[in-house]
C-alpha positions, 0 to 999 in steps of 0.5 A: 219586376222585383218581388215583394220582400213579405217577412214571415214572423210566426209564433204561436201569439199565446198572446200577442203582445206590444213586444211583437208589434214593435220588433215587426215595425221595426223590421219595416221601418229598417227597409227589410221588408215591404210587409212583415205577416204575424203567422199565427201558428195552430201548434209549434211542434217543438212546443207543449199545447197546454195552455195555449188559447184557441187558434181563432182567439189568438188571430183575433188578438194579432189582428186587433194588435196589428189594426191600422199599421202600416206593413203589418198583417195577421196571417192565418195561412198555417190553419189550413195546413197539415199539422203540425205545421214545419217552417219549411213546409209552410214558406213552400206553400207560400211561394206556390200561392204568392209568386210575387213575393220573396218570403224572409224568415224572422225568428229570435236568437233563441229560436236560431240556437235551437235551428238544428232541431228544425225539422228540414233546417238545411233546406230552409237555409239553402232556400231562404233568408233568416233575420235573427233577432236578440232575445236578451244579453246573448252575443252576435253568434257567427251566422251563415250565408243568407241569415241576418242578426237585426239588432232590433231595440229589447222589450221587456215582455213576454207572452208567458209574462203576460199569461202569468200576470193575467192569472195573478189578476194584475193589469196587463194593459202596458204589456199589450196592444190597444184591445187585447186586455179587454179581449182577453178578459171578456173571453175569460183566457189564460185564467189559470 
């Protein structure tokens, strides 16, 4: 029996945004995958916490993001790992408790620029597939074996674009999913 091809795009979702969404169906829609998981990340260790809403509030917004969508899910798993949480540490988990599943790494080329910081990288790259997707204006890099550059269609938006124009005051609504302005109002995030 073949296993289950479960993406892994993880990201800290400060917030989810229709950028997201659309490169993981687009993952789905590509056949790469039987199922694409929206890992929200408590903390990326090669980032700075500051600013970054509530663990809990984000998943909730990934959720709210990924409602009714066929292969796509919110994924809490890294909130009950030892922080911080490292990719490599968390695909391992994964196998141990879905056996049935082949896990597939989705970063974007800046992410893939900045791989050699990984903590582990190498074994990550002996022991698992890695799509790349495009972030903007960069060139196909030469990519080893096992890793995969997805030439998935551009959106103009950003979580940090999103939390700017929330400070600013201005209507985010075209920037998100359906729920996730009104979410991020009521709870009265990313105001400053």
């Amino acid at each position: 029996m073949s296993k289950k091809k479960t993406v892994i795009f993880g990201g800290s979702f400060n917030p989810v945004h229709c950028g997201h969404v659309a490169l993981a169906a687009e993952v789905c829609r590509a056949g790469l995958a039987t199922e694409v998981w929206l890992m929200v990340s408590p903390h990326n260790p090669l980032k700075d916490e500051c600013g970054l809403a509530p663990e809990q509030q984000r998943l909730e917004m990934v959720k709210m993001a990924v409602d009714g969508l066929p292969g796509l899910v919110a994924c809490d798993f890294e909130f009950s790992l030892q922080r911080p949480s490292y990719t490599v540490n968390t695909l391992a988990r994964l196998e141990e408790e879905y056996p049935d599943r082949e896990f597939i790494l989705l970063i974007g080329a800046d992410n893939w620029e900045n791989f050699g910081r990984w903590y582990k990288n190498e074994e990550i790259l002996s022991r698992y597939r890695i799509i790349v997707y495009p972030r903007g204006g960069e060139d196909v890099p030469q990519l080893p074996s096992g890793v995969v550059w997805f030439n998935a269609p551009l959106h103009n938006v950003s979580s940090t674009m999103v939390r700017d124009a929330v400070a600013a005051g201005e209507d985010i609504s075209p920037l998100v999913p359906p729920g996730v302005a009104e979410y991020i109002k009521d709870n009265g995030l990313y105001k400053n």
